[in-house]
C-alpha positions in Angstrom: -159.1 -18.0 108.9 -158.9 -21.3 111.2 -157.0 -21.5 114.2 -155.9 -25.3 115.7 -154.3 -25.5 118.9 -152.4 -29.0 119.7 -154.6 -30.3 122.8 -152.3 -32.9 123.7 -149.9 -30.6 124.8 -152.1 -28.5 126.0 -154.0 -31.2 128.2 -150.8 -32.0 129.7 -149.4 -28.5 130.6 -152.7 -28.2 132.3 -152.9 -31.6 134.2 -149.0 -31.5 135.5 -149.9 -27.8 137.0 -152.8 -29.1 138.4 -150.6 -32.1 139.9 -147.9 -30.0 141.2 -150.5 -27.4 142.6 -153.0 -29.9 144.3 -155.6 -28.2 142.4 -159.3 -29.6 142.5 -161.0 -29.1 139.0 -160.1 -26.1 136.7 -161.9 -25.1 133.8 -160.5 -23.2 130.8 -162.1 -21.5 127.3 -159.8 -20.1 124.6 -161.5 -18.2 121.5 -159.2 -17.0 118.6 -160.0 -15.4 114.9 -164.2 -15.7 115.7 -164.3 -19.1 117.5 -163.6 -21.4 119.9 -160.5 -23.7 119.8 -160.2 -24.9 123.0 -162.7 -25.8 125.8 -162.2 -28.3 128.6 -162.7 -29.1 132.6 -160.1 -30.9 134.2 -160.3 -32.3 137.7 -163.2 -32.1 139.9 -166.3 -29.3 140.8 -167.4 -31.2 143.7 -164.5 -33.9 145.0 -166.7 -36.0 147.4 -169.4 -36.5 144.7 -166.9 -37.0 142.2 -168.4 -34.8 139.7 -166.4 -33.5 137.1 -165.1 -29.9 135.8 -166.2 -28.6 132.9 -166.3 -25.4 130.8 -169.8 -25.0 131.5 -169.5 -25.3 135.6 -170.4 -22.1 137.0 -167.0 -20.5 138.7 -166.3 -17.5 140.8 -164.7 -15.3 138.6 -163.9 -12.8 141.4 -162.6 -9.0 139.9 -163.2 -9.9 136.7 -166.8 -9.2 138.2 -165.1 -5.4 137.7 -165.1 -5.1 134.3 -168.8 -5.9 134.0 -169.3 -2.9 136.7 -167.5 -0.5 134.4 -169.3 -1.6 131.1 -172.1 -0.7 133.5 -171.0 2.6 134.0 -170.2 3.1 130.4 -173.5 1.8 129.2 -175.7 4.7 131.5 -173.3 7.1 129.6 -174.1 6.2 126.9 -177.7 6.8 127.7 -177.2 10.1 128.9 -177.5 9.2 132.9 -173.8 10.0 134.2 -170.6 10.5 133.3 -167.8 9.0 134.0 -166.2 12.8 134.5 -168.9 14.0 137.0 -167.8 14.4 140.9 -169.0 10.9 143.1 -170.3 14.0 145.6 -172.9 14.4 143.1 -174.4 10.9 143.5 -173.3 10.1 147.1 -174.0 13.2 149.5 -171.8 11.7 152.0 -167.9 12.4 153.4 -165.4 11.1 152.1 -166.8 12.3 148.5 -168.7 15.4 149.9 -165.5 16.9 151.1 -163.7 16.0 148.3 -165.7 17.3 145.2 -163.0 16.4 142.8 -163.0 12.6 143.0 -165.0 11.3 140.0 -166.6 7.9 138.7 -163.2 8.1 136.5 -161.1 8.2 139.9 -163.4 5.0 141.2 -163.3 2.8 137.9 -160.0 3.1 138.3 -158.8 2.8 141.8 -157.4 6.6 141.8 -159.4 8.2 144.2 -156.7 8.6 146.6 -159.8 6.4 149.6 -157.8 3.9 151.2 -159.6 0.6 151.7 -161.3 0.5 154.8 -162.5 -3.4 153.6 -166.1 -2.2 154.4 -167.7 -4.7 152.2 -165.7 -7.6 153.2 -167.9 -8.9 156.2 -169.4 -11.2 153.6 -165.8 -13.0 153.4 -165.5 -13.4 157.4 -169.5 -15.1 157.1 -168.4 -17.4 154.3 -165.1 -18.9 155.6 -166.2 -18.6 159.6 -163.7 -16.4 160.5 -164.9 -13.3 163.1 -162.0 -12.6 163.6 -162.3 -8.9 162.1 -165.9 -7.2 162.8 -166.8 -4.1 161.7 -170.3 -1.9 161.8 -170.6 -2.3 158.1 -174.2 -4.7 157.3 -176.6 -2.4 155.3 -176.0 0.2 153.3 -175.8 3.3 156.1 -173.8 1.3 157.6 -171.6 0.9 154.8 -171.2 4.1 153.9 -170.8 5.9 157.4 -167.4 3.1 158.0 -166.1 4.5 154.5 -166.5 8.2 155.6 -164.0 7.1 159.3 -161.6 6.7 155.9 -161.3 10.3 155.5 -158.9 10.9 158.3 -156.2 8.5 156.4 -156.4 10.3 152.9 -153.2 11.4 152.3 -153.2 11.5 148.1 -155.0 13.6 145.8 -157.0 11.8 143.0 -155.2 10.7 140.3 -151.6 10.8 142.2 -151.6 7.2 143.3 -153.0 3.7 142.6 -154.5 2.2 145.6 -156.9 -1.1 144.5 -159.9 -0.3 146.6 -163.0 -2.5 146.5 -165.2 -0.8 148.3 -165.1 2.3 145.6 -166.7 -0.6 143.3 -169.7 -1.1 145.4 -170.1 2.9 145.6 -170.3 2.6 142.0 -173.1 0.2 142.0 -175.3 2.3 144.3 -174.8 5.1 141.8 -175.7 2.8 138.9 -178.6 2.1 141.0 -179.7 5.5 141.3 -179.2 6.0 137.6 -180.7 3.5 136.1 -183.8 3.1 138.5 -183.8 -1.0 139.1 -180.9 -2.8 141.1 -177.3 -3.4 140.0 -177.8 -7.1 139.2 -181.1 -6.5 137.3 -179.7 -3.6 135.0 -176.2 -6.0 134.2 -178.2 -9.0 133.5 -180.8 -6.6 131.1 -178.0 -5.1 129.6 -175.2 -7.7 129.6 -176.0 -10.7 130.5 -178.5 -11.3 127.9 -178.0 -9.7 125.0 -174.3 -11.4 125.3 -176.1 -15.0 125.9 -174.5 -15.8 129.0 -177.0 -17.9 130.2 -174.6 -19.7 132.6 -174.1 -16.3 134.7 -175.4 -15.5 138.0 -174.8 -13.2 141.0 -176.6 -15.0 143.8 -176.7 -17.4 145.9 -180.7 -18.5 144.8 -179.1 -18.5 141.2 -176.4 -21.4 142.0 -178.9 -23.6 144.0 -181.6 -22.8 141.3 -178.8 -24.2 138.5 -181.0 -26.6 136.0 -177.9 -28.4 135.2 -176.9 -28.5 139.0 -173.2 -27.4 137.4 -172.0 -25.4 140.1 -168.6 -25.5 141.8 -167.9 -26.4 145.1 -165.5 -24.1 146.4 -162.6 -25.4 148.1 -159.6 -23.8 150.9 -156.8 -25.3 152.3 -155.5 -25.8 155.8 -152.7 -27.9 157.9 -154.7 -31.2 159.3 -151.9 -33.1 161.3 -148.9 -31.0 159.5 -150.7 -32.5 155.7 -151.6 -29.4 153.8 -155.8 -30.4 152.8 -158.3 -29.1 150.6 -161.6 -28.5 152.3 -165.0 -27.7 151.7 -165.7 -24.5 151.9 -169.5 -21.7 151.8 -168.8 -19.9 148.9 -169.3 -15.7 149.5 -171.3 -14.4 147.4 -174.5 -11.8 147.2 -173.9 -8.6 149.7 -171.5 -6.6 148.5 -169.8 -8.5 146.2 -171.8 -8.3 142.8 -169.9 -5.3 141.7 -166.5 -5.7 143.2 -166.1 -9.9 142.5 -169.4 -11.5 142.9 -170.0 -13.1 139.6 -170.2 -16.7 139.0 -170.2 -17.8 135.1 -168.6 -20.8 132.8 -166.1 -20.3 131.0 -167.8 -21.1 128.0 -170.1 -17.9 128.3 -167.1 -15.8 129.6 -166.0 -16.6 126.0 -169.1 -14.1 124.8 -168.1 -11.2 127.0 -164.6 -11.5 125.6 -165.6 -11.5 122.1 -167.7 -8.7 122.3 -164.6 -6.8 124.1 -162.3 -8.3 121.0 -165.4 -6.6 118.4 -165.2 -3.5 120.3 -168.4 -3.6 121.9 -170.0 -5.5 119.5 -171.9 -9.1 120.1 -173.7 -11.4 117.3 -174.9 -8.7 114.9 -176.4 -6.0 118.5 -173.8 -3.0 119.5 -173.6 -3.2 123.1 -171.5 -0.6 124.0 -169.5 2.2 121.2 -166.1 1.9 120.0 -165.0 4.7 121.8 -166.4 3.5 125.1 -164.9 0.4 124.8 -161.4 2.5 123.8 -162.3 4.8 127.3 -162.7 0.8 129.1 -158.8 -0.4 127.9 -157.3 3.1 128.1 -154.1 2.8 130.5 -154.6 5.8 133.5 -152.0 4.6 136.0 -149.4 2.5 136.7 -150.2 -0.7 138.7 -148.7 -3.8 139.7 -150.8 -5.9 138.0 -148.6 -7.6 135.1 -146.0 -9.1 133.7 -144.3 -6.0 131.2 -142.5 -3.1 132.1 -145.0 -0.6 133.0 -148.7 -1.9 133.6 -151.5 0.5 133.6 -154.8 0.6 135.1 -157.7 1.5 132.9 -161.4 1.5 134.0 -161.7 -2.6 135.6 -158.7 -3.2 133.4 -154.8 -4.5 133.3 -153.0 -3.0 130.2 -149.8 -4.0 129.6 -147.6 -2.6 126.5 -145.7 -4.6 123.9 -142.5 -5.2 125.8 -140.2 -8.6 126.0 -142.8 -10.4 128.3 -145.6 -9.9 126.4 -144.7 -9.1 122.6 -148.5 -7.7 122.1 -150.7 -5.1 124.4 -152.2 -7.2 126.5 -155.9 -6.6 128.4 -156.4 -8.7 131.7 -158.0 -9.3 134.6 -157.2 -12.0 137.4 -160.2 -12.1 140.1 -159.6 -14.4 143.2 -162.5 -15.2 145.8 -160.5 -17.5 148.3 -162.6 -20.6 147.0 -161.9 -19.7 143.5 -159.6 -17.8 141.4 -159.7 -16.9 138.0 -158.1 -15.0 134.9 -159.0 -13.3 131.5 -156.4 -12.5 129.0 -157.6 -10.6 125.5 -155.0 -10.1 122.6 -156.9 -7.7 120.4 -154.2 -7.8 118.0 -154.8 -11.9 117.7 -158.2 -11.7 118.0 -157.1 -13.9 121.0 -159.3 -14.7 124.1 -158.2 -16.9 126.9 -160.3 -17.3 130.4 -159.8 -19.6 133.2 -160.9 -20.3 136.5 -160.4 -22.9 139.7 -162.5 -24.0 142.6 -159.7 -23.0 145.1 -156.7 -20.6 145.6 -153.7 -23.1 144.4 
């Protein structure tokens, strides 16, 4: 079955947003029924070299970054190394998890752990965008962890009772995935992601965007009052540190389109099984309410937005939004359409 969607009208939904938002360049990829039927950049990557967007640019796709984490996490399961049901304390020998034997890798996938966010792996943000204005002892990985333990004296919730969106809990996951799987976070996603999906155009540091053979990278861009004018300005992007796990991957749209479909073919991609059925059912399982969404009850799953059929959105919906300051982005998947729409911007309009 072929699916057409009317460009023109598209192209101009897009462009007057863009208009009324001052935004630089967006790029967009929609897949639907086993291909592609819409791809475009509009705008600008890089505004002073006049370089235009394009669905093949390399964008920040912030939280999304999440999702990859927890296919992670699902993937050493499936190889026996962890599960998702066994205590963090049994990973990470260090308070607030030690104390607290009963928060699991479930509890952290899903931002249930009842760990307020002590920001601990946000220093990278201040370094980007110049802005010292909050410093904390949290650099290497000690010092990481000993700031997140000072967060036991504020836990008030048992795990599971509450949703609290915590990314530090995401980087704790990566040093277990670490541990598990022997090599570092970045190196197992791209063996076991990244390539058998064929995102070529994905990477998670900074030596990967200046090392681009296409030099199709965006420039990241944040806005502030020159003379009472509201401007768009150049801006470092963050990325590397903490980030990988929590929002630190930078991808096109084009090869987001490959994740999505393998999601939409439960964990299937071009003939290879990536990850079970029944993992993928475990990834878009609905855990706790959130605020995340647009219908009448969303739900957290693990590095997921589900939102039931309801008037707002006639069909579950699975989504994402991830926003890095210099770039914000969103991924919507319709199962029941066989319906995948991604999106991303080089600023926060």
């Amino acid at each position: 079955m072929t699916t057409s969607i009317n460009t023109d009208i598209a192209d101009n939904i897009i462009r007057t947003q863009m208009r009324k938002r001052n935004t630089p360049g967006v790029a967009i990829s929609v897949f639907k029924n086993g291909q592609t039927i819409y791809s475009k950049g509009f705008g600008s990557r890089n505004l002073k070299q006049f370089q235009p967007m394009d669905a093949d640019t390399l964008m920040g796709v912030g939280s999304i970054s999440k999702s990859f984490t927890a296919f992670a996490v699902m993937k050493l399961q499936e190889m026996g190394k962890l599960s998702i049901d066994d205590s963090v304390a049994q990973y990470l020998k260090v308070e607030p998890f030690l104390s607290r034997p009963e928060i699991t890798l479930k509890h952290l996938l899903s931002h249930r752990s009842g760990i307020p966010s002590l920001d601990a792996g946000m220093l990278g943000f201040h370094y980007a965008f110049d802005d010292f204005s909050n410093i904390y002892p949290a650099t290497s990985r000690a010092d990481f962890l000993a700031h997140l333990a000072d967060a036991s004296e504020f836990i008030v919730f048992k795990p599971g009772e509450r949703f609290f969106y915590n990314n530090d809990m995401y980087s704790c996951l990566s040093f277990i995935i670490e541990q598990q799987a022997g090599m570092s976070f970045t190196q197992f996603v791209q063996q076991e992601i990244l390539d058998p999906l064929a995102m070529t155009r994905a990477v998670y540091t900074q030596q990967g965007l200046d090392e681009d053979p296409d030099n199709n990278v965006m420039t990241g861009y944040r806005f502030s009052s020159d003379s009472g004018k509201r401007a768009a300005k150049e801006s470092d992007l963050p990325i590397g540190g903490y980030f990988p796990p929590r929002g630190g991957l930078y991808a096109s749209m084009n090869s987001m389109l490959n994740y999505a479909q393998c999601l939409l073919n439960r964990g299937e991609y071009n003939g290879v099984q990536l990850l079970s059925p029944a993992s993928v059912d475990s990834l878009i399982t609905g855990l706790i309410s959130t605020p995340y969404g647009e219908g009448n009850d969303p739900q957290y799953a693990l590095g997921w937005c589900i939102e039931s059929p309801s008037e707002q959105t006639p069909y579950t919906v699975i989504q994402h939004a991830g926003g890095m300051g210099t770039s914000q982005s969103f991924l919507l998947l319709v199962p029941e359409l066989q319906l995948a729409v991604v999106a991303a911007e080089n600023a926060s309009t």
